[in-house]
N, C-alpha and C positions, 0 to 999 in steps of 0.2 A: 249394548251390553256384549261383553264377550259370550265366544260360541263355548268356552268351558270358564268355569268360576271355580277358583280354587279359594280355602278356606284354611289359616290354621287355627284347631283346636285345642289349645295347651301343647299336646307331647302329638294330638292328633292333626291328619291332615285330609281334608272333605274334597273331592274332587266330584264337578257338577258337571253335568252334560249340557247345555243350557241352550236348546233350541224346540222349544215347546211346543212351538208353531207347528213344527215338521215331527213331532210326534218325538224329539230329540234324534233325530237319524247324521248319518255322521257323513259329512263331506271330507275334501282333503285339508281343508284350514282345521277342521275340527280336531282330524284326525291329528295333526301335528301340532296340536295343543295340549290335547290327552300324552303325546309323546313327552312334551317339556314339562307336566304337572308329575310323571312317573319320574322324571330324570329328576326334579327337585325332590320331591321326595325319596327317590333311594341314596342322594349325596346328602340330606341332610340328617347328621348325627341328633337330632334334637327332635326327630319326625320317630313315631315306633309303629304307627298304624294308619294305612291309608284306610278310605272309604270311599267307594266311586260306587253315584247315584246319578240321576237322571231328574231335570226341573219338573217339577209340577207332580201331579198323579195319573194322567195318562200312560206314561211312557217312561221309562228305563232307560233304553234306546229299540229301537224298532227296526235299525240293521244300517246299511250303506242308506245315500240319498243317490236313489236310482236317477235323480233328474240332473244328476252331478257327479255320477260314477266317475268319469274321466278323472278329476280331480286327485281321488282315491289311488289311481293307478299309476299317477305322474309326478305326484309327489315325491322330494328328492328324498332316497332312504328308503323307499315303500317294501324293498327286497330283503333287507335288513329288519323294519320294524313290523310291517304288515301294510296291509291297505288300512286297515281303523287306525292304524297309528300305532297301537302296543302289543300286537297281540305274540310278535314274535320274540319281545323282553323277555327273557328267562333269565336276568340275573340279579331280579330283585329278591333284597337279603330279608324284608322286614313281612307280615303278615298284610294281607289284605282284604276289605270285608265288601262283598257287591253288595248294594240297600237297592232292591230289587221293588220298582212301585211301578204297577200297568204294564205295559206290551214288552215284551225283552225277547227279541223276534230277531231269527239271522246273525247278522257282524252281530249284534246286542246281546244275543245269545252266548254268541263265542268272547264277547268282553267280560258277561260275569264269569264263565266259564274259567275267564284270566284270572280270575281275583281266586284266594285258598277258599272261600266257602259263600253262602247265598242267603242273604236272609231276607223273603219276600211278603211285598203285601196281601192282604188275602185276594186283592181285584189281578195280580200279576197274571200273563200270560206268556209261555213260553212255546217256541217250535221254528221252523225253518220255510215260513210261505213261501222265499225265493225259489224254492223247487221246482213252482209251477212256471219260471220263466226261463228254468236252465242256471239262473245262479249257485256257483259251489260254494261252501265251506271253505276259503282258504283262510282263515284268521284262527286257527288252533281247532276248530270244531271239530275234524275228522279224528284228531287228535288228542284232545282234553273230554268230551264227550263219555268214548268210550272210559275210559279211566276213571272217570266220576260216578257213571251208571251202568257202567256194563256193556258190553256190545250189541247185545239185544236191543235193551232198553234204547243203547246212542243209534242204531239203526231202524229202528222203525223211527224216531225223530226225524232222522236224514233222509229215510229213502220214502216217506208217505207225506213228507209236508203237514203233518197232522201239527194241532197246538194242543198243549195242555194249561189246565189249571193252576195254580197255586200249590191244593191239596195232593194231587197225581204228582204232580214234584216234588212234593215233599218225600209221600210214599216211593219214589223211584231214588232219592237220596240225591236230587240233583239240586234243592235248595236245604236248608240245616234247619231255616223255621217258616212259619208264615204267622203273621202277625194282624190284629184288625189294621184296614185303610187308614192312614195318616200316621202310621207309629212305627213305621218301617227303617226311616231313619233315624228316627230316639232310640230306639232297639240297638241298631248297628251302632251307634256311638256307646252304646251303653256297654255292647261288649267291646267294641276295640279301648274303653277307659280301663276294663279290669283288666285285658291282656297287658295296655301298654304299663297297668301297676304294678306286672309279675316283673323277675330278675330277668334282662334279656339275653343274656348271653344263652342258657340253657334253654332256652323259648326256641331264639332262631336256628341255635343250633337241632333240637329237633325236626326246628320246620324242615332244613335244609336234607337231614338226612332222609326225611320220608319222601320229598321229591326226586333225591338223585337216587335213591334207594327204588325207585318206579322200574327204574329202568336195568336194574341189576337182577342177580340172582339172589337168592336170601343169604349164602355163607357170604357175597361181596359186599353185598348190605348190611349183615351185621358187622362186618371188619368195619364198613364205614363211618359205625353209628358209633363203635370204639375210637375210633382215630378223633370223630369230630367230637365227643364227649371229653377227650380229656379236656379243651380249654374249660369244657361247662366244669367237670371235678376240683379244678383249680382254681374258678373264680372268685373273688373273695365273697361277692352275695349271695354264692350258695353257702358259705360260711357263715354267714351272717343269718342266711334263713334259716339254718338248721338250728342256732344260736335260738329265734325266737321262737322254732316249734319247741327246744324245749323247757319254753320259760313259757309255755302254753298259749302261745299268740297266735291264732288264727285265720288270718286275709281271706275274707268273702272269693267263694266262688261263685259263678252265675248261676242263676236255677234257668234250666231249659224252657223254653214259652211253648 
């Protein structure tokens, strides 16, 4: 079996980690599998929402395979995309949802870390054991961390090797939900089905202004959220939605779990 299993689901697209054995940890064939599942998915126009999970219920991903680092590091591109494979992509256009099941430890950390938001099982663990052998962060953690949780919160992560729970991540805003064992991926499909129902142009275009917006100041960030908003003003299915709010049509929103 392949070491990733990709999956399309209608409009969605399931990307697996699939080495169970090894707690899903990620070598360099791995890693550059995860590269080509990301690369199909952001060229194809018919894709609106990834989903990247991990086999089984153990494990998510659990970080680099230490017995096969090298691999990781010699991988051609590894400078460009990361040692995991993706972590240094930053121009994917469409949303993304981690389905967070068991250990999500190191590289695995910084892979949901990749994805816009985390929706975990209640047995999920998260934190950075490589600490204790000298291993860095270089797959976005030092990086996406702090932004997610805070500096505080992302350095005691980093600098104590400590793991937390499910619930302690929730509470620290670094996963969105936590779910009972075994419904973690019905969960994340269930929301990336209503995202990919909404009108996408005004979708991604938000997504897009609140990441490059990270890095601005607020008057360059709002210019930016005007400039990227007209195509959203202009598209026909916001006309069209406005059309059915008011002939009183309503589209489900999700209820938070």
């Amino acid at each position: 079996m392949a070491k990733v299993e990709t999956e399309y689901i209608g409009r969605l697209f399931k990307v697996t980690i699939n080495r169970p054995e090894v707690r899903n940890c990620i070598d360099g064939e791995t890693a550059q599998l995860l590269l080509e599942a990301i690369q199909i998915f952001n060229m194809d126009s018919d894709l609106d929402v990834l989903i990247l999970t991990g086999a089984g219920d153990i494990a998510f991903c659990s970080g680099a395979d230490l017995k096969n680092a090298e691999s990781l590091l010699t991988r051609p591109g590894v400078n460009k995309t990361g040692p995991m494979g993706i972590s240094r992509i930053t121009d994917v256009k469409k949303p993304t949802i981690a389905a967070v099941n068991g250990y999500c430890l190191a590289g695995g950390l910084e892979l949901a870390c990749w994805c816009d938001f985390r929706i975990a099982s209640s047995n999920a663990t998260f934190g950075h054991p490589g600490r204790r052998w000298g291993i860095p962060l270089i797959d976005g953690g030092t990086q996406r961390l702090p932004k997610i949780i805070g500096l505080s919160n992302a350095l005691y992560l980093i600098e104590t090797g400590i793991s937390i729970d499910a619930e302690r991540a929730l509470r620290v805003g670094l996963v969105q939900e936590v779910v009972p064992q075994g419904q973690v991926l019905a969960r994340s499909l269930e929301l990336a089905e209503i995202i990919s129902s909404y009108p996408q142009i005004s979708l991604r275009n938000d997504r897009r202004a609140a990441y490059e917006g990270l890095s601005q100041s607020l008057a360059s960030g709002l210019k930016l959220e005007a400039k990227l908003h007209r195509s959203s003003l202009a598209a026909p299915e916001m006309i069209e939605g406005l059309g059915k709010y008011a002939a009183g049509k309503r589209p489900p929103i999700p209820k938070s779990k």
